[in-house]
Backbone bond lengths (Angstrom), bond angles and torsions (degrees), N, CA, C in turn:
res aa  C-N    CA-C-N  psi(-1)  N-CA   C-N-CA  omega(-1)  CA-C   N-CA-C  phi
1 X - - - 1.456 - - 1.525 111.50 -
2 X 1.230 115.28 -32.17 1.320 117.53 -163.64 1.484 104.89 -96.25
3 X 1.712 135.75 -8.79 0.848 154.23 148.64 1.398 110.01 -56.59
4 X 0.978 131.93 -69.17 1.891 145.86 155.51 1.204 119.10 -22.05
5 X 1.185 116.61 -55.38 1.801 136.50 158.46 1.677 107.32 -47.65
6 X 1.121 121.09 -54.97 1.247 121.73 -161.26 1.990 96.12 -75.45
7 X 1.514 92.70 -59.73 1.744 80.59 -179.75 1.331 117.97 -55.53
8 X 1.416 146.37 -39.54 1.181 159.80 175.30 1.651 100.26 -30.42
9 X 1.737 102.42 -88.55 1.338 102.37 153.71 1.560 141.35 -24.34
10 X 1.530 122.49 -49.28 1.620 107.52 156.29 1.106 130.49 -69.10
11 X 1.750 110.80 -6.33 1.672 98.96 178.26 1.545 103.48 -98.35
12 X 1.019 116.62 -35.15 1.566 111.32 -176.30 1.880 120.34 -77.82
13 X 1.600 89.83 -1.78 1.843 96.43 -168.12 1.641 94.80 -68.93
14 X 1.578 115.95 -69.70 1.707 110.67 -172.67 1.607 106.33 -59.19
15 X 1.358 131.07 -13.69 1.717 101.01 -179.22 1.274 87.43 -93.37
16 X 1.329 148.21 0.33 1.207 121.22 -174.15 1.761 105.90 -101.05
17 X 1.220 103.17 -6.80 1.465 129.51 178.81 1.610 118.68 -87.44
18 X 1.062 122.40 -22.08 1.258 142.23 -149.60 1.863 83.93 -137.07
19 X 0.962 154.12 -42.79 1.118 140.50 144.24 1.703 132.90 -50.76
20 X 1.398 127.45 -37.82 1.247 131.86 154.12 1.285 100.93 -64.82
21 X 1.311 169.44 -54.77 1.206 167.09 179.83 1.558 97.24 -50.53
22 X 1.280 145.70 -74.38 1.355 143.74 -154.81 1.695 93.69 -68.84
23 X 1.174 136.99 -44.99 1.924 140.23 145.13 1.072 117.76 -2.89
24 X 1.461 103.85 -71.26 1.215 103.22 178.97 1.329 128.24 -82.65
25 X 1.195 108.94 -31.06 1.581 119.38 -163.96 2.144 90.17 -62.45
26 X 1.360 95.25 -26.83 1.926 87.46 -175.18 2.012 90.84 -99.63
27 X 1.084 145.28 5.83 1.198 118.13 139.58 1.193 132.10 -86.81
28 X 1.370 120.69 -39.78 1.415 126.86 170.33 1.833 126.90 -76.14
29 X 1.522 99.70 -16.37 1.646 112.80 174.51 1.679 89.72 74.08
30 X 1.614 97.06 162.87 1.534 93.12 -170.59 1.921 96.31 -113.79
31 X 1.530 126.28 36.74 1.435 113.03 -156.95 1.782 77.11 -118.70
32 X 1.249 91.75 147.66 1.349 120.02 -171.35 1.172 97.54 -60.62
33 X 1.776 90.10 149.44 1.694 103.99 170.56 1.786 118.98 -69.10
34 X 0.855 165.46 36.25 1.421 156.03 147.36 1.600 119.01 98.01
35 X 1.710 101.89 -28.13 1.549 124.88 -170.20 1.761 103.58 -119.32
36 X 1.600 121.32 16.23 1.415 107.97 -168.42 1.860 87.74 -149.33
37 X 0.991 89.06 116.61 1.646 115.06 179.82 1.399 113.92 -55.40
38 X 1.537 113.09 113.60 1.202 99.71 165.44 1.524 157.51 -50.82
39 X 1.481 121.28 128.05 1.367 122.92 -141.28 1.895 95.95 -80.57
40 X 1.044 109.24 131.91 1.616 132.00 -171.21 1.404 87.80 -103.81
41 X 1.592 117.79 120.57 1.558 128.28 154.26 1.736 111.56 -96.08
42 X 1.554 90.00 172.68 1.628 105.29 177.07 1.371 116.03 -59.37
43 X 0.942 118.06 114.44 1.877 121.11 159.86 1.530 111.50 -146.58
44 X 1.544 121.85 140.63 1.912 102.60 0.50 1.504 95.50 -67.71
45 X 1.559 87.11 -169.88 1.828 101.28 -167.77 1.565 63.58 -155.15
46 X 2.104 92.21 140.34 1.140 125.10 -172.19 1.379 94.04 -118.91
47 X 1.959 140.27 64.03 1.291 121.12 168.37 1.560 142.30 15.71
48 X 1.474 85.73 -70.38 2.080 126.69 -150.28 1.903 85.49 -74.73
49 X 1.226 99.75 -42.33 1.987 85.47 -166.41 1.197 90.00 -87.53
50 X 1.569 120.24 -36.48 1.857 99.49 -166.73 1.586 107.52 -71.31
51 X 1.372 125.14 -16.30 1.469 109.16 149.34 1.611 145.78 -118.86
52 X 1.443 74.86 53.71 1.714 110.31 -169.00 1.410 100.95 -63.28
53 X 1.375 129.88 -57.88 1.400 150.33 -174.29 1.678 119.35 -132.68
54 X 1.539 92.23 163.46 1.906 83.10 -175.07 1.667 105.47 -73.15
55 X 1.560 77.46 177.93 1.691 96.14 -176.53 1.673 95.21 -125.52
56 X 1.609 103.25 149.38 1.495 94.91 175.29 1.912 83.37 -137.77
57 X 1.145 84.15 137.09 1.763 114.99 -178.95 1.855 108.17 -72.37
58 X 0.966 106.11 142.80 1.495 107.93 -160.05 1.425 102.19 -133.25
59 X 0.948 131.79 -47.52 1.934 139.89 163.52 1.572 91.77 -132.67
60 X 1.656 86.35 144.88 1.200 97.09 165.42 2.270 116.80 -170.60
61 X 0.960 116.99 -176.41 1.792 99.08 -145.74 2.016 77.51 -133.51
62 X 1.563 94.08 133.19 1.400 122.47 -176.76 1.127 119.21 -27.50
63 X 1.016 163.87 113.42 1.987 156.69 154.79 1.672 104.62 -120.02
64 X 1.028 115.39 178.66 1.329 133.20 -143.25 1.385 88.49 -100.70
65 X 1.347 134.92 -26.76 1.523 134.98 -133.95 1.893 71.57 -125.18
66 X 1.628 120.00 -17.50 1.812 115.15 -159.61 1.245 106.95 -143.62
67 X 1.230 116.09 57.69 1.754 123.08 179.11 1.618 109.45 -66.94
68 X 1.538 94.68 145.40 1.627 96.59 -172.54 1.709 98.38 -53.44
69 X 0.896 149.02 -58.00 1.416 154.13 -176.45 1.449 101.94 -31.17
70 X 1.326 119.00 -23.85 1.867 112.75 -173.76 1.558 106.18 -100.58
71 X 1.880 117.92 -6.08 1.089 112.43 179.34 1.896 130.52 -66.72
72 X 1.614 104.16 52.93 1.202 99.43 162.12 1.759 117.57 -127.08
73 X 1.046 123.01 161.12 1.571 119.87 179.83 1.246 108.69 36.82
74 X 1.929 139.22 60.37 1.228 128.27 165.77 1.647 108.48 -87.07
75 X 1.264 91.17 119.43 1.498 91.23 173.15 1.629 110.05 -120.33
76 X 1.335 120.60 157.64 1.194 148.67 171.60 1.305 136.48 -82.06
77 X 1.233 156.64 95.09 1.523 132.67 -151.17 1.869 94.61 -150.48
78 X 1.335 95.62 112.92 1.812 97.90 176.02 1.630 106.95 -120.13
79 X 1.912 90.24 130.15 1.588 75.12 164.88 1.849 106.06 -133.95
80 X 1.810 109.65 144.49 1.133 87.54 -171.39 2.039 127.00 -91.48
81 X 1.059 103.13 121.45 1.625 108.12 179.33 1.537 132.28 -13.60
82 X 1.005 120.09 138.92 1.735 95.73 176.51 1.429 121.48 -95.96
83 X 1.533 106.49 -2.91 1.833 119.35 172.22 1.266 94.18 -142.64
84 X 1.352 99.83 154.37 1.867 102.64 -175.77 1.759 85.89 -70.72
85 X 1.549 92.93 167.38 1.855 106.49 155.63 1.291 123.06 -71.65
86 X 0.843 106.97 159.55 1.780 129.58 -167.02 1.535 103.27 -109.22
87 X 1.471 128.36 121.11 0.883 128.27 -14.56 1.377 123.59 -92.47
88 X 1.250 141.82 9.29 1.331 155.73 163.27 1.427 122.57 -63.15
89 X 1.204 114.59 -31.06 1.916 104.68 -174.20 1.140 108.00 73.91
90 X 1.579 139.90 35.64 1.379 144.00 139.63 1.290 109.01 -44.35
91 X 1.387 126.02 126.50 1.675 144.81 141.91 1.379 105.11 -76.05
92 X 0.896 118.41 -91.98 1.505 112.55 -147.05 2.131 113.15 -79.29
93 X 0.887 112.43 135.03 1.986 119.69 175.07 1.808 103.04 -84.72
94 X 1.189 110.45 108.74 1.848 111.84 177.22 1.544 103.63 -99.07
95 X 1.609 121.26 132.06 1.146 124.11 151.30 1.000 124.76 -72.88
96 X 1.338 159.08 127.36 1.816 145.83 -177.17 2.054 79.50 -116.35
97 X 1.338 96.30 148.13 1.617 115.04 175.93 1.319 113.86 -170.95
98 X 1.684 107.42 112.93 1.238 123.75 -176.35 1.332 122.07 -143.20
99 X 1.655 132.76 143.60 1.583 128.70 -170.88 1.384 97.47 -124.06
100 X 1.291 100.24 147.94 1.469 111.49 158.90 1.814 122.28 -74.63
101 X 1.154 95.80 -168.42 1.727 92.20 170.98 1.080 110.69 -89.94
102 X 1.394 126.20 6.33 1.517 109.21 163.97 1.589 109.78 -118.54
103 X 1.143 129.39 16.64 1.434 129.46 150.03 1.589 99.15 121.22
104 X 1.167 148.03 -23.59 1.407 167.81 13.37 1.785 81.21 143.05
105 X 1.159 143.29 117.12 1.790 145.05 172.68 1.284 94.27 -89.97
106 X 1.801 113.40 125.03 1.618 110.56 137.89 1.374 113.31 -144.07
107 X 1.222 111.35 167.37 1.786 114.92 -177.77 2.173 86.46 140.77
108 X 1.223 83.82 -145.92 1.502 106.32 176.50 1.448 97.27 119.63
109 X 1.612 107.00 -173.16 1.365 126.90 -167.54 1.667 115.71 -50.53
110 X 1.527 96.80 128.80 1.624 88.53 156.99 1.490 93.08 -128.10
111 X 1.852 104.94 -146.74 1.316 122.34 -170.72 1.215 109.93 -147.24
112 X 1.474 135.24 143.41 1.339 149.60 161.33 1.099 127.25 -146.49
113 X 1.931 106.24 155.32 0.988 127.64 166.88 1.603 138.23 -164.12
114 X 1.214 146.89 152.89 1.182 125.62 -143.35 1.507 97.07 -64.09
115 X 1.435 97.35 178.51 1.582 120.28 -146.01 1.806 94.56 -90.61
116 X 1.222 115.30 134.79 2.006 129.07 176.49 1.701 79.91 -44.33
117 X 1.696 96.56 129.43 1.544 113.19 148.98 1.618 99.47 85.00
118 X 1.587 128.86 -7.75 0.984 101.00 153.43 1.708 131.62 -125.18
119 X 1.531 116.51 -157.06 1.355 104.61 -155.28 1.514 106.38 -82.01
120 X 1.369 119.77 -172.29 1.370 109.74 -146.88 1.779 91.78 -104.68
121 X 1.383 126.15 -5.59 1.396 139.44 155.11 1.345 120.73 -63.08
122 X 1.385 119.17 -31.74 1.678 135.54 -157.29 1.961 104.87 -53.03
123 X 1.470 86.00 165.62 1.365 79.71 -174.77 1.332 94.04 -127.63
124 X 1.051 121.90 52.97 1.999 136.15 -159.02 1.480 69.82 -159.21
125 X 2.049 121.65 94.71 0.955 160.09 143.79 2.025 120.44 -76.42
126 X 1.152 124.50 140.88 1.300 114.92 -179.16 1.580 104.83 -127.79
127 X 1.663 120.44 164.74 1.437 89.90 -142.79 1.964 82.17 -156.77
128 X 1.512 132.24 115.06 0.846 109.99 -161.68 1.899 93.95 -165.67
129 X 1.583 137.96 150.44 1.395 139.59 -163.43 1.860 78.47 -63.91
130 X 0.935 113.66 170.36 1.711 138.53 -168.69 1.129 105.92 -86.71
131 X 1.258 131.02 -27.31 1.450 125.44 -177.82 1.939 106.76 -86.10
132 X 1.157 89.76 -41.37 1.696 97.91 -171.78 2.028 103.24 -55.93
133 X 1.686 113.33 127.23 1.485 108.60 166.50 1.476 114.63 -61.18
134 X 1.264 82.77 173.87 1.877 93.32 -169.80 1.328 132.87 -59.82
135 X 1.755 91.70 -19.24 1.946 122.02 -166.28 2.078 81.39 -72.38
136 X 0.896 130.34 -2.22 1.097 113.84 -159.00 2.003 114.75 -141.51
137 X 1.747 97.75 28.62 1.383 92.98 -160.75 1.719 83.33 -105.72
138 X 1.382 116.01 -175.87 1.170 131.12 157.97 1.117 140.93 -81.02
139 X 1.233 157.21 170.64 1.773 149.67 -167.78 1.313 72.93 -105.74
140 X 1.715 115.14 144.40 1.948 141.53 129.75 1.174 110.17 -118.59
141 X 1.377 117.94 95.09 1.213 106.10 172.52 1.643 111.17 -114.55
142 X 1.138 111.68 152.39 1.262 140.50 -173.90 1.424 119.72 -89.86
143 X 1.242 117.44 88.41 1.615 132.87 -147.95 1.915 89.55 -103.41
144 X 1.075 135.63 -43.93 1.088 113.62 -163.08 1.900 95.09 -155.34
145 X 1.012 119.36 132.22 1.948 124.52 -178.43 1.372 91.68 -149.65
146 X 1.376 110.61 148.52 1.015 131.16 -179.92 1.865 102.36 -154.92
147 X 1.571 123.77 101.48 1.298 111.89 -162.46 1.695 99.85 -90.42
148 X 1.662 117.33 -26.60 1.294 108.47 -178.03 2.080 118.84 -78.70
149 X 1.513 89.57 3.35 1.820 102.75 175.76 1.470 102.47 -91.52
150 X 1.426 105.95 -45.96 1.546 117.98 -177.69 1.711 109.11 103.95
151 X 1.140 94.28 26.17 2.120 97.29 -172.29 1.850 100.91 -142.06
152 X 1.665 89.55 150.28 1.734 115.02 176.06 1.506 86.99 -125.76
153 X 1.191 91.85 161.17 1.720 128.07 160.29 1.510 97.47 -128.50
154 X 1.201 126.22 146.57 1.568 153.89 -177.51 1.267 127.62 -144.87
155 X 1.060 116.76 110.95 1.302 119.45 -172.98 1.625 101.82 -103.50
156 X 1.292 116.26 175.57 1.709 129.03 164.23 1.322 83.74 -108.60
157 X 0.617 132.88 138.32 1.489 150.43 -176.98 1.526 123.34 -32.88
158 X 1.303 135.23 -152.49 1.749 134.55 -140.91 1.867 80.80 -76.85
159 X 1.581 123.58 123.76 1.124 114.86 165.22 2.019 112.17 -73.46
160 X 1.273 113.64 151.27 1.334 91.79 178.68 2.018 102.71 -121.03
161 X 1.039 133.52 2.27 1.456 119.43 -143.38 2.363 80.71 -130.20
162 X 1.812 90.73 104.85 1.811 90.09 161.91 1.316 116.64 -78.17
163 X 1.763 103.18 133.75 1.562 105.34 165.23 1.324 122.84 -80.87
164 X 1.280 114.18 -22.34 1.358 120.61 -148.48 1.443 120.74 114.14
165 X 1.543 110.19 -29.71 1.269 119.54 166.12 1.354 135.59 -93.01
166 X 1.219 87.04 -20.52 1.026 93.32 -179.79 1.833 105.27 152.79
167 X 1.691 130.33 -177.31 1.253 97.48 -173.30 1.758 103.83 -132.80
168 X 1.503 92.68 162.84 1.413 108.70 -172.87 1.814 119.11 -134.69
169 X 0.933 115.28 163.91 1.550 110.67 164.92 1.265 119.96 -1.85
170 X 1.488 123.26 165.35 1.761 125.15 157.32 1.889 97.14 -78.98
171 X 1.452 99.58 -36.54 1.641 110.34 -171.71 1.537 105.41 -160.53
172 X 1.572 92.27 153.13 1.203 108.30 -166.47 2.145 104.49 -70.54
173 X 1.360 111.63 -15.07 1.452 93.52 -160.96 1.482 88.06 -118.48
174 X 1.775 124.09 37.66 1.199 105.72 176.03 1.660 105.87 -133.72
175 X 0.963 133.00 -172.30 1.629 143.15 161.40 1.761 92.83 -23.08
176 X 1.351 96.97 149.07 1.626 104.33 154.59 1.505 119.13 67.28
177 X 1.033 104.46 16.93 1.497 125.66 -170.26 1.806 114.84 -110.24
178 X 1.059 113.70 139.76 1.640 80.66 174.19 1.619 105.49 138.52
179 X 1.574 131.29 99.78 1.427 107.60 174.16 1.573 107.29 -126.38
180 X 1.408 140.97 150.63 1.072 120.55 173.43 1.872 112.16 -136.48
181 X 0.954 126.44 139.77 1.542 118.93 151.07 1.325 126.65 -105.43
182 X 1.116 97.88 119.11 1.939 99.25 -179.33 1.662 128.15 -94.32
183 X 0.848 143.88 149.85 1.607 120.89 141.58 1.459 103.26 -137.75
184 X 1.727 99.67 163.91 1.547 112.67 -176.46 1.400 110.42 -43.60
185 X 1.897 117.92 -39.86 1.349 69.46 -155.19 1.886 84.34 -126.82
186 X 1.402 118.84 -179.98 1.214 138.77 179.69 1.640 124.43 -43.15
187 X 1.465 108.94 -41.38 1.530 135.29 176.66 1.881 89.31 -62.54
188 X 1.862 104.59 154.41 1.392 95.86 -171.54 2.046 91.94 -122.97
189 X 1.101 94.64 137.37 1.558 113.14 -168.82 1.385 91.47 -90.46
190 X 1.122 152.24 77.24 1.352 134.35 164.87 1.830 122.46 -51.17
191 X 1.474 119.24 -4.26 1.221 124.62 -171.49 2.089 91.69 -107.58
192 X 0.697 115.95 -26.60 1.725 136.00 167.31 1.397 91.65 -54.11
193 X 1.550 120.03 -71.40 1.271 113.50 -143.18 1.301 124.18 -84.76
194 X 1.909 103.04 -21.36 1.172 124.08 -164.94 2.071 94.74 -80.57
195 X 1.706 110.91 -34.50 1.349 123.96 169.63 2.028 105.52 -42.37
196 X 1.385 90.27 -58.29 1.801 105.30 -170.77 1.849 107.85 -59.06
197 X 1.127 92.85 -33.71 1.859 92.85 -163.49 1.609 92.29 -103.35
198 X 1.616 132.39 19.40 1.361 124.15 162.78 1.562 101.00 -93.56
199 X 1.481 113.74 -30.61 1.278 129.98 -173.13 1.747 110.79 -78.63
200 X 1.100 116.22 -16.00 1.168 125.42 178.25 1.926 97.79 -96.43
201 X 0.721 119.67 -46.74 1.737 126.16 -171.56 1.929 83.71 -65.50
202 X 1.634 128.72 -42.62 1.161 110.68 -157.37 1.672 117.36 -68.83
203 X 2.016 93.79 -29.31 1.522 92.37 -175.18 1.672 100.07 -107.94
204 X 1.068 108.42 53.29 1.357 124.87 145.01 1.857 110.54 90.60
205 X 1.054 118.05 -4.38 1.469 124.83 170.98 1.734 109.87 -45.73
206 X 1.316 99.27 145.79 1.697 120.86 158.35 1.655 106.99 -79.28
207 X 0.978 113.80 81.60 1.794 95.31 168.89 1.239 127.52 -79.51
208 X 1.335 101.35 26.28 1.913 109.73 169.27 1.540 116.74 -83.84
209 X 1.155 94.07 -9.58 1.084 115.06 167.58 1.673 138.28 -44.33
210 X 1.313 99.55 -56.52 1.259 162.01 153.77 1.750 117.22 -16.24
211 X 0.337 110.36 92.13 2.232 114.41 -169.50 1.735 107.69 -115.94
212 X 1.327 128.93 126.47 1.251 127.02 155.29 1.360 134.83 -48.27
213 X 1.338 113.20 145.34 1.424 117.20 -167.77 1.561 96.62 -104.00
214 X 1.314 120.89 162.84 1.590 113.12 156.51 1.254 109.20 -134.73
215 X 1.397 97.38 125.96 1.846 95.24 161.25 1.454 113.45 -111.21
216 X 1.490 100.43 115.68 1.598 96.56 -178.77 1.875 84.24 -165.11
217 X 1.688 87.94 126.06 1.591 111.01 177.68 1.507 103.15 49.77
218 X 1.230 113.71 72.28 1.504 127.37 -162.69 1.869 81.11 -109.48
219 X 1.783 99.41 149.62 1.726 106.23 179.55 1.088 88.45 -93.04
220 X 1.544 154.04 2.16 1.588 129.52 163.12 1.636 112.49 -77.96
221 X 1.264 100.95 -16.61 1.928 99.20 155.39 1.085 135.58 -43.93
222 X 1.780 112.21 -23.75 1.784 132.55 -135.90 1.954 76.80 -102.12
């Protein structure tokens, strides 16, 4: 039973997540606040290498689908499709993989593909469980990669709401929300990250946002 409970819960957590996000994004509109600089992604953007290998998340800022409680061993794993999905037009298959502090697995499969309205290079990605249509996925966009450094910055898309620090979401469980630092590999670069989150402070991010990940005695080791 308590096995049943738990899967129940990972399948219904992102549509119910991915539904408060499409909510808001049509009450609050997703166009920037007036005081928060528009967010500049990677171009070109080379797909095929940026999901050449995993990514493991290194800081990253609260969502519904990424409670501080799941911040251990998040890893990343994209691979791209060889026919879109049926009936959606998904490219790319995403692994999400994350433990608690007591060893506890959640994440699993989603789906992506670049973002409605743009080009088929873009790095304004949309990001949503596989069943859900597209009218209803999330912004990933890809604000800053560097594959010969070994680090991304990720945003959820155009933040709209200034703190003072800088800017973030209207809300944490809607559109536009969303920060991540990655690097290739598992080991934590603190001179990497502190590089990634200057670059995030430059194009206008709050990185208070921002919470440590740990990877240590992670079951994707096993």
């Amino acid at each position: 039973m308590v096995l049943m409970l738990k899967l129940i819960t990972q399948i219904l957590l992102p549509f119910s997540t991915f539904l408060m996000a499409h909510a808001d994004s049509i009450r609050v509109g997703v166009s920037k606040d007036d005081e928060c600089a528009v967010v500049e992604t990677v171009s070109p953007f080379d797909i095929e290498v940026f999901i050449s290998a995993p990514w493991y998340i290194h800081k990253q800022a609260v969502r519904p689908d990424s409670p501080l409680e799941w911040n251990y061993c998040t890893q990343a794993i994209y691979n791209q499709r060889e026919r879109s999905s049926f009936p959606w037009g998904y490219t790319i298959d995403v692994n999400n993989y994350a433990e608690d502090l007591d060893g506890n697995v959640f994440g699993g499969p989603l789906c992506a593909t670049v973002d409605r309205g743009e080009e088929e290079d873009s790095s304004k990605l949309a990001v949503a469980p596989c069943f859900i249509p597209k009218l209803l996925t999330g912004p990933y966009w890809v604000v800053y990669y560097d594959e010969s450094k070994g680090y991304a910055l990720i945003s959820g898309g155009q933040p709209n709401r200034n703190t003072g620090d800088g800017c973030t979401g209207k809300s944490r469980t809607g559109n536009n929300s969303g920060l991540w630092i990655f690097l290739r590999t598992t080991e934590r670069d603190d001179e990497k990250i502190a590089e990634v989150k200057q670059l995030a402070i430059d194009a206008g991010f709050d990185t208070s946002i921002l919470n440590d990940v740990i990877h240590k005695d992670c079951s994707y080791d096993q």
